[in-house]
KELO-735100 format. One record per residue (C-alpha): residue in one letter; x, y, z. Coordinates in nm, 4 decimals. Layout:
# KELO-735100
FIKE   r          u          v          w
FIKE   A          X          Y          Z
...
***
This chain:
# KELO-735100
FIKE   r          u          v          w
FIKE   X     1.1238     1.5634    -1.0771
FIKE   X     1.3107     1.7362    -0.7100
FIKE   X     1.6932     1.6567    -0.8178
FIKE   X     1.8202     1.4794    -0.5440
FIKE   X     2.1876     1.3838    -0.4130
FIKE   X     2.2982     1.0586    -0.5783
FIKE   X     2.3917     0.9516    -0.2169
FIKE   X     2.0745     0.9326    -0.0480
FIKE   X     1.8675     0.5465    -0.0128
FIKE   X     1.5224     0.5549    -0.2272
FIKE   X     1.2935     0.2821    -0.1509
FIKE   X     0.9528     0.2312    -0.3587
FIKE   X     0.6927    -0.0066    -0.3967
FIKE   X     0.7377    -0.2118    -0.7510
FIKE   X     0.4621    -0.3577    -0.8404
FIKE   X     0.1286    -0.2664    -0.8894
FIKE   X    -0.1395    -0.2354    -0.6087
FIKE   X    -0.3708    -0.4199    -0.5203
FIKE   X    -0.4378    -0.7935    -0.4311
FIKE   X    -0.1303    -1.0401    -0.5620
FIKE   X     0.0446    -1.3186    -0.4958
FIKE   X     0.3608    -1.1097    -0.4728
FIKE   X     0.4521    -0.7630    -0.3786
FIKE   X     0.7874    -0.6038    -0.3855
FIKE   X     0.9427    -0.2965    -0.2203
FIKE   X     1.2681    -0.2242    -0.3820
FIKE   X     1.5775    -0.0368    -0.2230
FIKE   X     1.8853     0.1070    -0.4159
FIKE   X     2.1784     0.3180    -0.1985
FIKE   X     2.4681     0.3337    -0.0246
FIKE   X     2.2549     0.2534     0.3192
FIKE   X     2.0070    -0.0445     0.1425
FIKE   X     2.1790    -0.2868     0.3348
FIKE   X     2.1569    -0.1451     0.6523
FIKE   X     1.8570    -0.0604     0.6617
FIKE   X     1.7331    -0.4312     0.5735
FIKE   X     1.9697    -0.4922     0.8991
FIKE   X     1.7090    -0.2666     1.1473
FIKE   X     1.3981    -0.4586     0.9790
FIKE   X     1.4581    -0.7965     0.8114
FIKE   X     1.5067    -1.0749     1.0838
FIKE   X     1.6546    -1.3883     0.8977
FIKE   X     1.5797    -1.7092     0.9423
FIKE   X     1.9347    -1.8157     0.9571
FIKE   X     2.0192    -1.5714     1.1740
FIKE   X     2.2339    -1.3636     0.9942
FIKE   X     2.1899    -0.9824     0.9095
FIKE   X     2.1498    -0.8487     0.4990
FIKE   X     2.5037    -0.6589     0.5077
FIKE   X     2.6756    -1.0073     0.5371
FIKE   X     2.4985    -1.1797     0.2420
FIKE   X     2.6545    -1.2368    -0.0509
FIKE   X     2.5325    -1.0382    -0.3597
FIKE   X     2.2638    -1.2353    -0.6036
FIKE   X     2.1461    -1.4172    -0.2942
FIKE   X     1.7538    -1.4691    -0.1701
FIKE   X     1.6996    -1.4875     0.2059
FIKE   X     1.3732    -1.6029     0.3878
FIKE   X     1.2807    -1.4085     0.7303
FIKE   X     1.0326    -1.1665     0.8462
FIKE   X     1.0289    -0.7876     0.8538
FIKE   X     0.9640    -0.6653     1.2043
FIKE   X     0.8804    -0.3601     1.4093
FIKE   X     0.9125    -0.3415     1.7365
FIKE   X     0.9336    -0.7139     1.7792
FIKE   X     0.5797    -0.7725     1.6096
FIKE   X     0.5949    -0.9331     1.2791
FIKE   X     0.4324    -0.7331     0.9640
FIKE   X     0.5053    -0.9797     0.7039
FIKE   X     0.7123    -1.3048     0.5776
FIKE   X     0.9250    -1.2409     0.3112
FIKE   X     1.2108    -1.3065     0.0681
FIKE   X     1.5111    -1.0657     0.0606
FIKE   X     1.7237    -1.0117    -0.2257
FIKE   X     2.0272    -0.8785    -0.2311
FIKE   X     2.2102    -0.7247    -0.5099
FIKE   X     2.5482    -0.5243    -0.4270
FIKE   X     2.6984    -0.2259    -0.6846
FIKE   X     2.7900    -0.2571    -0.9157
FIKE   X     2.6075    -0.4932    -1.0774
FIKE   X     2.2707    -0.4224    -1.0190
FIKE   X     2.0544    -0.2504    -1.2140
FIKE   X     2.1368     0.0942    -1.0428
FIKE   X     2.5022     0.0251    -0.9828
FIKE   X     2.3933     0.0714    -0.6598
FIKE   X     2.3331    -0.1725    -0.3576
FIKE   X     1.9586    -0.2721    -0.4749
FIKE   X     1.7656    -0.4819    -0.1841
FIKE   X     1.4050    -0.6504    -0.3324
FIKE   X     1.1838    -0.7618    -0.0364
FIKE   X     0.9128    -1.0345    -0.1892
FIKE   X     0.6382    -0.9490     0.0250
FIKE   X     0.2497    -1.0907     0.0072
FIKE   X     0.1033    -0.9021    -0.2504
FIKE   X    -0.1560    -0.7422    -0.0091
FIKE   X    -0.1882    -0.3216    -0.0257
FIKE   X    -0.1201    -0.3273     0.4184
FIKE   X     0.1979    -0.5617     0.4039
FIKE   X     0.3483    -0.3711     0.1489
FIKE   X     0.2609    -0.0381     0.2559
FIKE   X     0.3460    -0.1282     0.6170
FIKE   X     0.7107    -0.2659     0.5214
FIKE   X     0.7877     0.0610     0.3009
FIKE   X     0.6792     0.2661     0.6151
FIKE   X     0.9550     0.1005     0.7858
FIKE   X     1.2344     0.1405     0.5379
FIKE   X     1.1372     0.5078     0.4989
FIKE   X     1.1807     0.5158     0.8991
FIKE   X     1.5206     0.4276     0.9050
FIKE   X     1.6560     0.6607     0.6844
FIKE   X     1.5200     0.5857     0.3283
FIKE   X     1.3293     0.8190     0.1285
FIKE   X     1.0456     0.8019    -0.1355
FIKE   X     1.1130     0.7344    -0.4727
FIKE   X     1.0532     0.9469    -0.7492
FIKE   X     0.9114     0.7855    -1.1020
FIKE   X     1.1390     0.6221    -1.3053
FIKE   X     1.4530     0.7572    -1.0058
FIKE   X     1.5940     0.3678    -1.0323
FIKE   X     1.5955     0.3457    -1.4358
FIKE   X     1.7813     0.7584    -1.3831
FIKE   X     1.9930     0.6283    -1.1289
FIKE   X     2.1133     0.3337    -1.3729
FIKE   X     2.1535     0.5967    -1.6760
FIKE   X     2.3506     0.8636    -1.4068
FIKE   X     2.5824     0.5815    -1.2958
FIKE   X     2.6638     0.4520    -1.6717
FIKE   X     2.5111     0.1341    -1.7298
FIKE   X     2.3105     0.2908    -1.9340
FIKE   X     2.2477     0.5536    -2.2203
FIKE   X     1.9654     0.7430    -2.2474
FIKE   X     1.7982     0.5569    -2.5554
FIKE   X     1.8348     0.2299    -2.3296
FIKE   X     1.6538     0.3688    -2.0088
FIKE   X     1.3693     0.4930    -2.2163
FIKE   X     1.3828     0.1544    -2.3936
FIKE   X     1.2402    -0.0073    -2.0346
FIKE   X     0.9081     0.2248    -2.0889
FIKE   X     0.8397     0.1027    -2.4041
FIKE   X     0.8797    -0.2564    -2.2557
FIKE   X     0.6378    -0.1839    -1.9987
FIKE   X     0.3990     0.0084    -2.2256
FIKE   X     0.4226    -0.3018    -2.4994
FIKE   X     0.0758    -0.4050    -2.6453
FIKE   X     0.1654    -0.6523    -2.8875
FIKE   X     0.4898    -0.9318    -2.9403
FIKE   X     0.6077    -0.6786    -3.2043
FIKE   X     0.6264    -0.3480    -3.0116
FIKE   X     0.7938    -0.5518    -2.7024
FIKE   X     1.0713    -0.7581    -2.9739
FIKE   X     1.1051    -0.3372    -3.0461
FIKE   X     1.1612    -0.2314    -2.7136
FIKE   X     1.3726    -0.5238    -2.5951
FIKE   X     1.6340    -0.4572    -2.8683
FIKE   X     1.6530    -0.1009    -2.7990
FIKE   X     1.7413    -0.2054    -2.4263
FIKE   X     2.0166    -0.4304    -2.5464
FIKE   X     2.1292    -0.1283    -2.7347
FIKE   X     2.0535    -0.1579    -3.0829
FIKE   X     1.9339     0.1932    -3.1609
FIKE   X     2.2831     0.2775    -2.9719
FIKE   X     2.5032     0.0526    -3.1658
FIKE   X     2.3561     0.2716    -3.4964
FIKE   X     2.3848     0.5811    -3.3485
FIKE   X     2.7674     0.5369    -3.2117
FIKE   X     2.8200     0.3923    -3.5403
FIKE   X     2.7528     0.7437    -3.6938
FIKE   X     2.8612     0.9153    -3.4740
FIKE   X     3.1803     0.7973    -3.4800
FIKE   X     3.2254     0.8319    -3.8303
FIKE   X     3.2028     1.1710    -3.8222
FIKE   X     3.4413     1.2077    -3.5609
FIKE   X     3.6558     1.0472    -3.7942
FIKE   X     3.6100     1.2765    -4.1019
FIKE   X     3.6458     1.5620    -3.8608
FIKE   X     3.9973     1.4281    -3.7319
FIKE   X     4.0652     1.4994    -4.1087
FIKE   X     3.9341     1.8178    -4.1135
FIKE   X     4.0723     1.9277    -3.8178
FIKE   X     4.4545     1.8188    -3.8769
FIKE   X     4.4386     2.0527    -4.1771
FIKE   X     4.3215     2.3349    -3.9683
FIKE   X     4.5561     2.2762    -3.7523
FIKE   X     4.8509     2.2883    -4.0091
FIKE   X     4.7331     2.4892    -4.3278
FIKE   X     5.0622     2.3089    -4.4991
FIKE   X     4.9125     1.9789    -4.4523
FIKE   X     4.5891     2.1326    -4.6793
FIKE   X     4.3298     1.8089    -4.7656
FIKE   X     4.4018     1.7190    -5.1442
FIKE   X     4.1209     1.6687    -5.4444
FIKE   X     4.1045     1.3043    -5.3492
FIKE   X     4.0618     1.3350    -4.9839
FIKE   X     3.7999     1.5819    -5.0513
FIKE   X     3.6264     1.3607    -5.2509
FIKE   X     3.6548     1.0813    -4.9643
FIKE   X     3.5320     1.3415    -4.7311
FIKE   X     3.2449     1.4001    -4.9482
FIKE   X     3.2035     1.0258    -4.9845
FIKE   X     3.1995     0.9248    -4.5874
FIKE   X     2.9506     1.2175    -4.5030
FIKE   X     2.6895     1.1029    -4.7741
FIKE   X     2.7772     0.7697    -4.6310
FIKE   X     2.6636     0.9110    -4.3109
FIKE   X     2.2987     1.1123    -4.4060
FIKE   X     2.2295     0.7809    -4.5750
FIKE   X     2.2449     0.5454    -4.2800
FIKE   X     2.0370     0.8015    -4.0410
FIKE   X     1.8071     0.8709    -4.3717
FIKE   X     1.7057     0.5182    -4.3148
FIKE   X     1.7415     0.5315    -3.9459
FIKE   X     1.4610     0.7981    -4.0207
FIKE   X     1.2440     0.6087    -4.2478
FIKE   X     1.0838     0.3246    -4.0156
FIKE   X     1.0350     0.5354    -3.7988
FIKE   X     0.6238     0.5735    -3.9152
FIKE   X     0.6007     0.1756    -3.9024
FIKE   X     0.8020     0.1555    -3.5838
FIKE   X     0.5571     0.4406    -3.3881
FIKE   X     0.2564     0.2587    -3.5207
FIKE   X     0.4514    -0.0831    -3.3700
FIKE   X     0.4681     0.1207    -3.0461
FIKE   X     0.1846     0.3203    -3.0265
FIKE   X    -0.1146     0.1512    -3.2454
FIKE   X    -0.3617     0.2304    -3.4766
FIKE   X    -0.7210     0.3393    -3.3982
FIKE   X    -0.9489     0.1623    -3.5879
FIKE   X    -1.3659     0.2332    -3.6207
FIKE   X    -1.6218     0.0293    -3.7054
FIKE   X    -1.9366     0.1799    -3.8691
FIKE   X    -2.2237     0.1034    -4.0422
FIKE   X    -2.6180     0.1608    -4.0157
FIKE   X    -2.8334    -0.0326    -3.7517
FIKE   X    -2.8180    -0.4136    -3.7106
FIKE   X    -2.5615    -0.4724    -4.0249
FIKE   X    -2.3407    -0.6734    -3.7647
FIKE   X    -2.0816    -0.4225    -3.6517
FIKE   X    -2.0765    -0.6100    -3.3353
FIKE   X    -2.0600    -0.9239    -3.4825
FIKE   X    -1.7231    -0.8146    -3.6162
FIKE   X    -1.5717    -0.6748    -3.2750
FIKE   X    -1.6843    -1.0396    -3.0953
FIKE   X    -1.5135    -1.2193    -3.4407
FIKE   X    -1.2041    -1.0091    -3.4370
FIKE   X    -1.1844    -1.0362    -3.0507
FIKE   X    -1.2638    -1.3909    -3.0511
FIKE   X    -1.4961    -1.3382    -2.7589
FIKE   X    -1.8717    -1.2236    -2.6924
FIKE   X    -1.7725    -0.8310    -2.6045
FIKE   X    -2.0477    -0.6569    -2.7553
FIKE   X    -2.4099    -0.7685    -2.7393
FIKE   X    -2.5927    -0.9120    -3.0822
FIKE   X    -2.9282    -0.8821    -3.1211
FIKE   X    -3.1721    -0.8936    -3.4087
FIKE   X    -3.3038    -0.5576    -3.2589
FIKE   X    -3.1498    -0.2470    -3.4359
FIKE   X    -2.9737     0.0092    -3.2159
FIKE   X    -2.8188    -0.2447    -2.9894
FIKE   X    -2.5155    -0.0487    -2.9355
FIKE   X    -2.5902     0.2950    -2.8164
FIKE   X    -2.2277     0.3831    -2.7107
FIKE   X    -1.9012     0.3441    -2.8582
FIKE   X    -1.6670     0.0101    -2.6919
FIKE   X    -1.3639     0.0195    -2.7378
FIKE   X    -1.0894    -0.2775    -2.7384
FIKE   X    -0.7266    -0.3500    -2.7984
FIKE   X    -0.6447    -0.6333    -3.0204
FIKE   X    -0.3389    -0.7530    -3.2045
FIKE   X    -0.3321    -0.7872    -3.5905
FIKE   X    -0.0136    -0.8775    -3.7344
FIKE   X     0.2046    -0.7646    -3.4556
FIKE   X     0.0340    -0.4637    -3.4998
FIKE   X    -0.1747    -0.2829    -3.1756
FIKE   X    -0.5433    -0.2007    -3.2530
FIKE   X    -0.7536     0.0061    -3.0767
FIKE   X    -1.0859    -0.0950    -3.2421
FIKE   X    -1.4019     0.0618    -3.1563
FIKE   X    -1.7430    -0.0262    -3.1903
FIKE   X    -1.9556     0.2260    -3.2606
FIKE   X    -2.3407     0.3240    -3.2542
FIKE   X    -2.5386     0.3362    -3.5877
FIKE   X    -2.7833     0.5122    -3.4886
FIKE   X    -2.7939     0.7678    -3.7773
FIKE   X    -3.1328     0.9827    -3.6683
FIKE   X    -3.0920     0.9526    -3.2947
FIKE   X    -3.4923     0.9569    -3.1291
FIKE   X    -3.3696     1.0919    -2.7512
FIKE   X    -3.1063     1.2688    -2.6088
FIKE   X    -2.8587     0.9118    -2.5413
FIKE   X    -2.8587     0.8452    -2.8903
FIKE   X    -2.7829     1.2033    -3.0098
FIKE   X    -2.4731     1.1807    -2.7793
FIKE   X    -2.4189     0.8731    -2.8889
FIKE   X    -2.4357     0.9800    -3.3019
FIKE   X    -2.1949     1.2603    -3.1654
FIKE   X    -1.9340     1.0705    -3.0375
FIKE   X    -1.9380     0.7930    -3.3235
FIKE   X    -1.8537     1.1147    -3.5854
FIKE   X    -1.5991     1.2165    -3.3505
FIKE   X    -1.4579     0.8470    -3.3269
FIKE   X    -1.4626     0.8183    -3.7518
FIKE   X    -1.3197     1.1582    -3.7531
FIKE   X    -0.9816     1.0670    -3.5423
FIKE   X    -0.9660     0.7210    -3.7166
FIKE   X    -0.6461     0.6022    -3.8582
FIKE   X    -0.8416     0.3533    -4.0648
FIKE   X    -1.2428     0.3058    -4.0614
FIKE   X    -1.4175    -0.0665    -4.1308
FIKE   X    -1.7528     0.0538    -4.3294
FIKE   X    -1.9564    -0.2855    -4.3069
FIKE   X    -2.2947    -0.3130    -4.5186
FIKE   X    -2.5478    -0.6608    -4.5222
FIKE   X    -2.5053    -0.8311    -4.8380
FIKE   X    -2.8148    -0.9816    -4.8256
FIKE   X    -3.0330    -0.5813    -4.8671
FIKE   X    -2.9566    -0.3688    -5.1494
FIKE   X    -2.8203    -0.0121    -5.0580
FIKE   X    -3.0184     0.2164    -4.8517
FIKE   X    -2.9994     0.5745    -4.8523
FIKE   X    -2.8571     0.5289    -4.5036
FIKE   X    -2.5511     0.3369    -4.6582
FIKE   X    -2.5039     0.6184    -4.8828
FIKE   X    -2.5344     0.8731    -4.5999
FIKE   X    -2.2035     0.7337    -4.4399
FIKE   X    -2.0732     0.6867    -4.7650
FIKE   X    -2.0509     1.0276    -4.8081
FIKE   X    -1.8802     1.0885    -4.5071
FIKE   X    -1.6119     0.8608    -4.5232
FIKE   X    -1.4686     0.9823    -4.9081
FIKE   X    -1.0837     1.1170    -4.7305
FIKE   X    -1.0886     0.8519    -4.5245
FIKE   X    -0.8557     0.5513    -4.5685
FIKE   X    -1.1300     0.2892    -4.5261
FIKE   X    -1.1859    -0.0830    -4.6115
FIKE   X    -1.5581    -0.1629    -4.6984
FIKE   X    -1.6992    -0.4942    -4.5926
FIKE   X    -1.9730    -0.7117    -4.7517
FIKE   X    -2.1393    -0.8602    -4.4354
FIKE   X    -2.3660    -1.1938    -4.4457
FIKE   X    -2.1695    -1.3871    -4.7435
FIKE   X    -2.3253    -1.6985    -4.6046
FIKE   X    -2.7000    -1.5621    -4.7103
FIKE   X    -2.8797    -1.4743    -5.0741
FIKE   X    -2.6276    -1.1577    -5.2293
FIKE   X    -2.8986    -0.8597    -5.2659
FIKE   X    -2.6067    -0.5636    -5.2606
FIKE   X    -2.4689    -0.3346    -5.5624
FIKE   X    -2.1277    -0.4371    -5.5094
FIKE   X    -2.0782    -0.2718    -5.9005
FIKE   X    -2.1831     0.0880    -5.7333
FIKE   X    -1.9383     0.0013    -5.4105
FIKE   X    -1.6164    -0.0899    -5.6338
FIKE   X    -1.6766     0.2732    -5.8378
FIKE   X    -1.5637     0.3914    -5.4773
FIKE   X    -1.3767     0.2068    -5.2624
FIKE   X    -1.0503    -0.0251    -5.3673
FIKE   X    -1.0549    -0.2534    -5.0928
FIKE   X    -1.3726    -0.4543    -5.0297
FIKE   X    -1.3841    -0.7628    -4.8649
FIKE   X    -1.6855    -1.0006    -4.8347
FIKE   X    -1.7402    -1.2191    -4.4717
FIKE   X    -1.9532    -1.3233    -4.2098
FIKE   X    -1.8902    -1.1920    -3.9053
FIKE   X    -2.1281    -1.4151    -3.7166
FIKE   X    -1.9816    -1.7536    -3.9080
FIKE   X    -1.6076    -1.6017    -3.8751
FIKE   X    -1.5887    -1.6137    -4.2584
FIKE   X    -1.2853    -1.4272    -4.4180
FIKE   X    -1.1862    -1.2855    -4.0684
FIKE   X    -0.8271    -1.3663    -4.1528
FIKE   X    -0.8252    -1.2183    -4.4817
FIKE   X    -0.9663    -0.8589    -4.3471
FIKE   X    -0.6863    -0.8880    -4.1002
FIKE   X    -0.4179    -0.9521    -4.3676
FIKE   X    -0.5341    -0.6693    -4.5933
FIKE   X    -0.5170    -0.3988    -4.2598
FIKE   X    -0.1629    -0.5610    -4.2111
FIKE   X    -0.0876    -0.4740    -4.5964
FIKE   X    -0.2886    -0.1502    -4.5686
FIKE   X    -0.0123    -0.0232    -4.2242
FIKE   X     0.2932    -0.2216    -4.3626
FIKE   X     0.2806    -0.1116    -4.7033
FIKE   X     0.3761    -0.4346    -4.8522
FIKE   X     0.7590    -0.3312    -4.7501
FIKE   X     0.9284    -0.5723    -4.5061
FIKE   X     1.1339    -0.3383    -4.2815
FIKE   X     1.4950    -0.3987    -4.1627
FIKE   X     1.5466    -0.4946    -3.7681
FIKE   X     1.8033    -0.1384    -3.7448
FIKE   X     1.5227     0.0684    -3.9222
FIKE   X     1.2438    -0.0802    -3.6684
FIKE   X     1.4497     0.0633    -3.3631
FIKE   X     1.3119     0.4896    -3.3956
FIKE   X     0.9900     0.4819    -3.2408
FIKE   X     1.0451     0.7668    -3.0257
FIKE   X     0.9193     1.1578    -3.1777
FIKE   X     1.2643     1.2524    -2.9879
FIKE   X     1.5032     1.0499    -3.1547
FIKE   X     1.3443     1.1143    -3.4698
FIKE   X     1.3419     1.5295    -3.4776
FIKE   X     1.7000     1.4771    -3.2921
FIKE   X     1.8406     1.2680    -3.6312
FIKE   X     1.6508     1.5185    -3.8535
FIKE   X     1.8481     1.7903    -3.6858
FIKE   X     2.1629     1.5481    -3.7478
FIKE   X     2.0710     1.5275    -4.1132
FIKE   X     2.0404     1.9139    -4.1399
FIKE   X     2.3821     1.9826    -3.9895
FIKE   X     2.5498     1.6990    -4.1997
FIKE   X     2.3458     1.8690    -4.5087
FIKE   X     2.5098     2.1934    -4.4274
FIKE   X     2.8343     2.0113    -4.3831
FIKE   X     2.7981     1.9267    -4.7298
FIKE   X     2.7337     2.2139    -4.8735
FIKE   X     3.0397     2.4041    -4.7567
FIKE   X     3.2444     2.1360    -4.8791
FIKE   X     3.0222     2.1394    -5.2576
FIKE   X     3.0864     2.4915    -5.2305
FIKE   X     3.4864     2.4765    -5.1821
FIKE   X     3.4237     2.6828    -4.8261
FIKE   X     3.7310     2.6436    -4.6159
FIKE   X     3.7601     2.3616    -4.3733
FIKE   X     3.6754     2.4881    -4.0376
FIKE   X     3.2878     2.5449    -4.2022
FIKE   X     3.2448     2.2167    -4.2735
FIKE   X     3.3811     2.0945    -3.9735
FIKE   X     3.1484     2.3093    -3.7813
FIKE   X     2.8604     2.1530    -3.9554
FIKE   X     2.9809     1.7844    -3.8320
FIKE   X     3.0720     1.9443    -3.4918
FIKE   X     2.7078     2.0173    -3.4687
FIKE   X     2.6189     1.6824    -3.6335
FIKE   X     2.8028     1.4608    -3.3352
FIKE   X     2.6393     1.6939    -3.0811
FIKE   X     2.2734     1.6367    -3.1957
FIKE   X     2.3489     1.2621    -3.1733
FIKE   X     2.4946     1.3138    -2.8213
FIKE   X     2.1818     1.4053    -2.7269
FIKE   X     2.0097     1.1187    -2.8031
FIKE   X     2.2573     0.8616    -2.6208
FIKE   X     2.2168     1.1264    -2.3039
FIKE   X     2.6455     1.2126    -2.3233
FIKE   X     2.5147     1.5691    -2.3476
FIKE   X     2.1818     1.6502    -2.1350
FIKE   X     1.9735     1.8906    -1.9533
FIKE   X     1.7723     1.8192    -1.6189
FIKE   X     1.4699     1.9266    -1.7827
FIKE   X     1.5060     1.6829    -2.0372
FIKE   X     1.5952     1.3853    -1.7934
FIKE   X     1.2709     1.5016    -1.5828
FIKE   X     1.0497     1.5038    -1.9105
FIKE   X     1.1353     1.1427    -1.9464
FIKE   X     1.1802     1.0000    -1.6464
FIKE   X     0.8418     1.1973    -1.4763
FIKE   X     0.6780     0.9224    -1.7887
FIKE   X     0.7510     0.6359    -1.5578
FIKE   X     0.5471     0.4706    -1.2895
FIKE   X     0.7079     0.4676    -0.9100
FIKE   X     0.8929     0.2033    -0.8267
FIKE   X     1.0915     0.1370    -1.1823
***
């Protein structure tokens, strides 16, 4: 991301293009309202610099006398907006011209393109927000289930801060301590207030220990689990995608080798995000297609978080079944009996000997659908129910960033185990309280604040 002067006007289109009922082209500077003066001709007659802030106008943005669109301005003066800045929103028709015509304009008189993410840096620059908060909005945006948003939307109101500061402040507490006796070697810390030291520090590694340990459930709340379905030809692996789905996505046909590519889907299980894919079982491929498409199913099983082996209940075991069996032995898999609804032909005796989770259904009656979702639920959550502060670390940042924390707080401890003098263990803290400044943004770099804010789409 160019660094630009916190004094220039950005304007950017904020929503997505295309066809809509509603487009918006957003404004945030000094100049915002101004600018609206040149284009927006209100209906009441009055220009944008005299409206009052959290007000919606209705007029027409014009150029050179000739309407390009009817609108609704809003106005939004600093410093509460969600720069700190004056923001202008003009509600345009959703159409790609009106929107791209009306942005032309602003950027005439005096505005200048937006960089991504430059409003959510402009709001973290200005204070009304700390770094774990603006990069709480992506994961808002990015949100595929109810559970990863709840996540996200709690991080924005600043729950992941609120722990952090709480730490953080702590130790700058125990080093106020350390440091007065550094300061005067006749005020020298007795047995006692060692002991508290000691006490307030463990205190410390113990809340971002657990700060640290949701953090696998939390990035699989955020980012998902890829999930493959496999099995040999015309055992219903389709059948499953349309029953999980609840839709007709794949095509199911009595013919074997229906799906010659793999089709892929997101679904929610259990607040959980899915990516489930459907893939060929074609297992001795009779043209070019279908060796491609054998290729990419092994890569698809190979990258899986979690593979669905499905077998027909109603044949006993071919040496196809075993084939994939064989392939899937360090893979965390759940094996299901397909076509409970018809005469049971399968060894399920030989199938328990291997797998610990098997599951019998019928994927085209929607039989025991419920229960194969429960047991991937059980399978990713581990049967532990976490805590709404130990759901908040998502983010591979924050989470090497506390492990850092952890390692200067460990060395903090081990200077004071090892009756080293004071300023040592202060300078483990010290380093402590800067690692955790870090992650709240009080101590940055541009390329950092460029690495996250280049993430973001234009316009947010």
């Amino acid at each position: 991301m160019i660094n630009h002067n916190l004094s220039d006007t950005i304007a950017a289109i904020s929503t997505p293009i295309g066809e809509g009922g509603i487009g918006i082209v957003r404004l945030s500077g000094e100049k915002a309202l101004n600018i609206c003066d040149k284009i927006f001709v209100s209906a009441a007659g009055r220009k944008p610099s005299d409206f009052k802030t959290y007000t919606m106008h209705y007029g027409t943005i014009v150029k050179d006398g000739k309407v390009i669109d009817e609108v609704i301005l809003t106005v939004m003066r600093a410093p509460k907006s969600y720069t700190r800045e004056d923001v202008v929103e003009i509600n345009c028709h959703g159409g790609i011209v009106a929107l791209r015509d009306t942005l032309n304009l602003v950027l005439d008189q005096g505005a200048r393109p937006a960089e991504p993410g430059e409003f959510t840096k402009r709001a973290f620059l200005n204070g009304r927000i700390d770094l774990t908060q603006a990069e709480a909005v992506l994961d808002i945006i990015r949100a595929k289930t109810d559970s990863a948003l709840k996540m996200g939307i709690e991080q924005l109101k600043g729950g992941l801060s609120s722990q952090i500061n709480k730490h953080r402040q702590s130790l700058l507490s125990v080093l106020a301590e350390l440091e007065a006796s550094i300061d005067f070697p006749e005020e020298e810390i007795s047995i006692s207030g060692l002991k508290s030291i000691s006490k307030k520090i463990e205190e410390i590694d113990k809340g971002l220990a657990k700060l640290i340990e949701g953090s696998k459930l939390a990035r699989i709340l955020r980012e998902g689990i890829h999930v493959v379905i496999c099995g040999k030809p015309n055992v219903g692996k389709s059948s499953l995608l349309n029953a999980l789905l609840q839709e007709e996505r794949s095509i199911v046909t009595p013919i074997a080798g229906t799906t010659r590519d793999a089709i892929e889907e997101i679904i929610d299980i259990k607040g959980i995000p899915v990516r489930i894919v459907d893939t060929a079982g074609i297992l001795e491929p009779r043209d070019l297609v279908e060796k491609e498409a054998v290729k990419r199913s092994q890569e698809h099983i190979a990258a899986a978080d979690l593979v669905l082996i499905i077998f027909d209940g109603n044949k006993r075991l071919a040496k196809e079944d075993l084939f994939l069996i064989s392939k899937l032995k360090k893979k965390k898999a759940i094996v299901l009996v397909n076509k409970i609804d018809l005469k049971q032909k399968i060894e399920r005796d030989k199938l328990a000997k291997l797998f610990k989770n098997i599951i019998g259904i019928s994927a085209k009656k929607i039989k025991n659908i419920d229960l194969l979702e429960n047991v991937i639920a059980d399978l990713i959550y581990g049967g532990n129910i976490a805590t709404p502060e130990s759901l908040l670390v998502a983010n591979l940042r924050y989470i090497r960033e506390l492990q850092k924390a952890k390692i200067a707080i460990a060395q903090a401890q081990s200077s004071l185990d090892n009756n080293l003098s004071a300023e040592f263990i202060a300078q483990g803290l010290k380093e402590g309280v800067e690692v955790l400044d870090e992650i709240l943004g009080k101590r940055f770099s541009e390329d950092l604040l460029d690495k996250i804010f280049s993430e973001f789409c234009i316009g947010k």
